[in-house]
Residue frames as qw, qx, qy, qz and C-alpha x, y, z in Angstrom:
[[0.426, -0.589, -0.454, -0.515, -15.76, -37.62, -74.09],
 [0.071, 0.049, -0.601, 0.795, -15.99, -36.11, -70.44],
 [0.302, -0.619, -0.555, -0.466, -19.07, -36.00, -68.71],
 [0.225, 0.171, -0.487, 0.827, -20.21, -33.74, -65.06],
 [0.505, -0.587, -0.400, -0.491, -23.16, -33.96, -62.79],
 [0.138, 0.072, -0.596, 0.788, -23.65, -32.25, -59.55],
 [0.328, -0.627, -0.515, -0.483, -26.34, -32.20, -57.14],
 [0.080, 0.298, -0.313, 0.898, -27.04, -30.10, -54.28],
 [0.506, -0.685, -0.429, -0.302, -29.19, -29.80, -51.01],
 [0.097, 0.456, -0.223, 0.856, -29.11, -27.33, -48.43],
 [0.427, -0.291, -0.856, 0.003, -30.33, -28.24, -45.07],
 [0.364, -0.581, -0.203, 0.700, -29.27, -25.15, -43.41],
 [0.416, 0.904, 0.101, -0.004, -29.24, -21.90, -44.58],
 [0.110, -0.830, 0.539, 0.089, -25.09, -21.64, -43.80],
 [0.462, -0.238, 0.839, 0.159, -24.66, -25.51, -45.01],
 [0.422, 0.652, -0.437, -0.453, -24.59, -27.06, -48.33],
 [0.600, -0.153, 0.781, 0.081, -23.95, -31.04, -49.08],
 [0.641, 0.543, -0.218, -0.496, -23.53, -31.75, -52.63],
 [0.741, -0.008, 0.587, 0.327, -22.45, -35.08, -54.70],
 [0.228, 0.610, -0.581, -0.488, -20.17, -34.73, -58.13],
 [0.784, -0.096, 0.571, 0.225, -20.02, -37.44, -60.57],
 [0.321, 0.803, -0.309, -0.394, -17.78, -37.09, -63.18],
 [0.800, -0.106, 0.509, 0.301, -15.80, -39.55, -65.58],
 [0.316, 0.637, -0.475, -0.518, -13.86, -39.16, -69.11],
 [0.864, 0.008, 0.473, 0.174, -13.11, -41.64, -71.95],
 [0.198, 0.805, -0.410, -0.379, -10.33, -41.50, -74.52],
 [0.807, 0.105, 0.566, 0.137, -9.36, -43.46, -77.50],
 [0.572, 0.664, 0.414, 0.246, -7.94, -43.40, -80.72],
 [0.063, 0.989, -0.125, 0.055, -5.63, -40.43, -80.21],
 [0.772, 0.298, -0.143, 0.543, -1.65, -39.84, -79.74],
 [0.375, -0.864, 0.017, 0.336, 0.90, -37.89, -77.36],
 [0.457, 0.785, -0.383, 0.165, 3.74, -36.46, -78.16],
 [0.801, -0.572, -0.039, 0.172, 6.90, -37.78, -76.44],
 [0.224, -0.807, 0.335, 0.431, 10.64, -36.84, -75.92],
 [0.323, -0.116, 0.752, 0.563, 12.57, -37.35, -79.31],
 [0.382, 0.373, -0.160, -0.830, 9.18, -36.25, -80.93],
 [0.008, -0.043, -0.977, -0.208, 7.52, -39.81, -80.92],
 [0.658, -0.238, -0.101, -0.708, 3.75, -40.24, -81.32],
 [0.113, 0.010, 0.943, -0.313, 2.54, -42.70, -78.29],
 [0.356, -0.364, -0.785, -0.353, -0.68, -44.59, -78.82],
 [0.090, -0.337, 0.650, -0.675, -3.00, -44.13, -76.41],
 [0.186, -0.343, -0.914, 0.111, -4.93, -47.05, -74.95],
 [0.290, -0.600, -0.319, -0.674, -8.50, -46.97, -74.34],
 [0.339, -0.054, -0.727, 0.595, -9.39, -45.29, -70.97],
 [0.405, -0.586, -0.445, -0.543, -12.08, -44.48, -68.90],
 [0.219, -0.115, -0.757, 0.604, -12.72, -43.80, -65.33],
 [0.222, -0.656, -0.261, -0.673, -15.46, -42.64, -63.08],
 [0.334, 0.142, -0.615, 0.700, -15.60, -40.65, -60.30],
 [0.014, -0.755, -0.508, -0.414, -17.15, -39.68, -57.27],
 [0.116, 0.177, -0.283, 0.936, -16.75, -36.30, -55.12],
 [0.421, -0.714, -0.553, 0.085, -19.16, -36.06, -51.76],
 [0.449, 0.096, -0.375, 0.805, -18.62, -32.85, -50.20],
 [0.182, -0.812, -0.540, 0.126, -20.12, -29.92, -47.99],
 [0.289, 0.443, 0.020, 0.848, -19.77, -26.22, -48.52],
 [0.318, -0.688, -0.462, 0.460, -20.34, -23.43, -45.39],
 [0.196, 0.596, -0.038, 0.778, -20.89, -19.97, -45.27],
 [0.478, -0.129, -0.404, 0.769, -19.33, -18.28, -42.39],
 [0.144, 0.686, 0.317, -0.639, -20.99, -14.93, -43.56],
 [0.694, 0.593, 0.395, -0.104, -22.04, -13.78, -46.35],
 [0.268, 0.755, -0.578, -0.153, -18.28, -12.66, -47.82],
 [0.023, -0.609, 0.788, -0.086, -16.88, -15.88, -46.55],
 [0.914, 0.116, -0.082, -0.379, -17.39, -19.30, -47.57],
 [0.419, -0.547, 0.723, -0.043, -15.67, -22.71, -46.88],
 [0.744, 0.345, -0.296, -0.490, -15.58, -25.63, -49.49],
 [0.503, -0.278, 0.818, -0.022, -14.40, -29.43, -48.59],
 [0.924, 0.251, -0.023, -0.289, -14.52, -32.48, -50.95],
 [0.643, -0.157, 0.749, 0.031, -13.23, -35.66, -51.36],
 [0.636, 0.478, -0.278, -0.538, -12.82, -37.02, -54.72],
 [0.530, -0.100, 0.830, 0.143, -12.26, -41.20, -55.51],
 [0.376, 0.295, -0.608, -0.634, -12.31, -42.95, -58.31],
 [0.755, 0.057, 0.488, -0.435, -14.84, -45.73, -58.21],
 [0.863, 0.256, 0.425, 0.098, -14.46, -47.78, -61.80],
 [0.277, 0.829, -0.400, -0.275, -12.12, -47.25, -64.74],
 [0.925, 0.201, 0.313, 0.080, -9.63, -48.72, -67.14],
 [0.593, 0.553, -0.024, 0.585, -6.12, -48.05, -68.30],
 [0.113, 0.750, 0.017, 0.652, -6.12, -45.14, -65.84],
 [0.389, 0.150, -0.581, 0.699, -4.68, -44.11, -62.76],
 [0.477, -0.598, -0.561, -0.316, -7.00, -43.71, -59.70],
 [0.123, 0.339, -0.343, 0.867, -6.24, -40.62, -57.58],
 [0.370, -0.813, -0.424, 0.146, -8.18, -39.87, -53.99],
 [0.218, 0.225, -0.149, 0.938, -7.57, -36.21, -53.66],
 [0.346, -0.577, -0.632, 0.384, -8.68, -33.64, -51.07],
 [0.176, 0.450, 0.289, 0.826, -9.55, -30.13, -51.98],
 [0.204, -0.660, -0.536, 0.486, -10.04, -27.24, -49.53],
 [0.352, 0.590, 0.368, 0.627, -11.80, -24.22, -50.52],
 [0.116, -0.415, -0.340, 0.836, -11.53, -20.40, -48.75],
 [0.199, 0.661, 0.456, 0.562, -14.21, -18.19, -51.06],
 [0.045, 0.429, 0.154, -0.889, -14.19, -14.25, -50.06],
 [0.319, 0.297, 0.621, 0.651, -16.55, -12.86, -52.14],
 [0.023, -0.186, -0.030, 0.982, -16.49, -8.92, -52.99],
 [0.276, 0.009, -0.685, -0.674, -19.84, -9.21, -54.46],
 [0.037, 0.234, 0.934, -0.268, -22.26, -10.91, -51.56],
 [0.335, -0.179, -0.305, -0.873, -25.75, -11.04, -52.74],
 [0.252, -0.061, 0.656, -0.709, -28.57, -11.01, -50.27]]
Protein backbone atom coordinates (compact mmCIF):
# COMPACT_ATOMS: atom_id res chain seq x y z
CA UNK A 1 0.00 0.00 0.00
CA UNK A 2 1.64 3.45 -1.03
CA UNK A 3 0.05 6.51 -0.28
CA UNK A 4 0.85 10.60 -1.82
CA UNK A 5 -0.29 13.97 -0.72
CA UNK A 6 0.88 17.26 -1.93
CA UNK A 7 -0.01 20.67 -1.13
CA UNK A 8 0.74 23.84 -2.71
CA UNK A 9 0.74 27.73 -2.17
CA UNK A 10 1.92 30.33 -4.31
CA UNK A 11 2.89 33.56 -2.79
CA UNK A 12 4.30 35.02 -5.85
CA UNK A 13 3.27 34.72 -9.13
CA UNK A 14 7.08 33.25 -10.22
CA UNK A 15 7.25 31.21 -6.69
CA UNK A 16 5.67 28.11 -5.55
CA UNK A 17 6.28 26.33 -1.91
CA UNK A 18 4.75 23.02 -1.70
CA UNK A 19 4.91 20.05 1.08
CA UNK A 20 4.84 16.09 -0.13
CA UNK A 21 3.95 13.43 2.20
CA UNK A 22 4.31 10.18 1.09
CA UNK A 23 4.92 6.65 2.79
CA UNK A 24 4.51 2.80 1.61
CA UNK A 25 3.87 -0.46 3.54
CA UNK A 26 4.72 -4.01 2.51
CA UNK A 27 4.12 -7.39 3.89
CA UNK A 28 3.49 -10.78 3.17
CA UNK A 29 5.30 -10.95 -0.16
CA UNK A 30 8.77 -12.52 -1.55
CA UNK A 31 11.94 -11.48 -3.75
CA UNK A 32 13.66 -13.32 -5.84
CA UNK A 33 17.37 -13.84 -5.08
CA UNK A 34 20.63 -15.17 -6.75
CA UNK A 35 20.40 -19.09 -7.05
CA UNK A 36 16.57 -18.42 -7.54
CA UNK A 37 15.66 -18.29 -3.72
CA UNK A 38 12.38 -16.74 -2.52
CA UNK A 39 13.38 -14.11 0.45
CA UNK A 40 10.68 -13.26 2.94
CA UNK A 41 10.04 -9.96 3.26
CA UNK A 42 9.62 -8.35 6.67
CA UNK A 43 7.01 -5.97 7.45
CA UNK A 44 7.93 -2.37 6.37
CA UNK A 45 6.77 0.92 6.39
CA UNK A 46 8.13 4.34 6.26
CA UNK A 47 6.97 7.88 5.98
CA UNK A 48 8.14 10.67 4.37
CA UNK A 49 8.43 14.19 4.10
CA UNK A 50 9.52 16.46 0.96
CA UNK A 51 9.37 20.55 1.62
CA UNK A 52 10.27 22.22 -1.45
CA UNK A 53 9.90 25.45 -3.72
CA UNK A 54 9.43 25.60 -7.45
CA UNK A 55 10.34 29.07 -9.69
CA UNK A 56 9.52 30.19 -12.91
CA UNK A 57 12.19 32.11 -14.59
CA UNK A 58 9.76 32.71 -17.60
CA UNK A 59 7.21 31.19 -18.77
CA UNK A 60 9.34 28.24 -20.84
CA UNK A 61 11.60 27.89 -17.89
CA UNK A 62 11.04 26.60 -14.57
CA UNK A 63 13.27 25.55 -11.57
CA UNK A 64 12.27 22.74 -9.04
CA UNK A 65 14.21 22.06 -5.51
CA UNK A 66 13.18 19.54 -2.78
CA UNK A 67 14.42 17.86 -0.03
CA UNK A 68 13.06 14.59 0.84
CA UNK A 69 13.62 12.76 4.68
CA UNK A 70 12.24 10.11 6.09
CA UNK A 71 10.56 10.94 9.36
CA UNK A 72 9.15 7.34 10.88
CA UNK A 73 9.38 3.80 9.54
CA UNK A 74 10.28 0.20 10.15
CA UNK A 75 12.44 -2.45 8.61
CA UNK A 76 13.44 0.19 6.06
CA UNK A 77 16.21 2.20 5.07
CA UNK A 78 15.94 6.03 5.52
CA UNK A 79 17.36 8.02 2.58
CA UNK A 80 17.65 12.16 2.66
CA UNK A 81 17.88 12.88 -0.98
CA UNK A 82 18.07 16.14 -2.95
CA UNK A 83 16.42 16.58 -6.26
CA UNK A 84 17.00 19.46 -8.70
CA UNK A 85 14.63 20.20 -11.34
CA UNK A 86 15.35 22.32 -14.92
CA UNK A 87 11.59 22.28 -16.72
CA UNK A 88 11.67 23.92 -20.44
CA UNK A 89 8.40 23.73 -21.50
CA UNK A 90 7.49 23.82 -25.42
CA UNK A 91 3.95 24.31 -24.56
CA UNK A 92 3.78 27.61 -22.07
CA UNK A 93 0.26 28.43 -21.30
CA UNK A 94 -0.70 31.95 -20.45
Amino acid sequence: FAYFAETEYQPRRWLDIFLNVSGHTAYRGWISAEDDLKVAIPYQNSWAISPGVEMIITPRLWVRERVSFTVAGRNYDAPLSFETSVIYNLFPFR
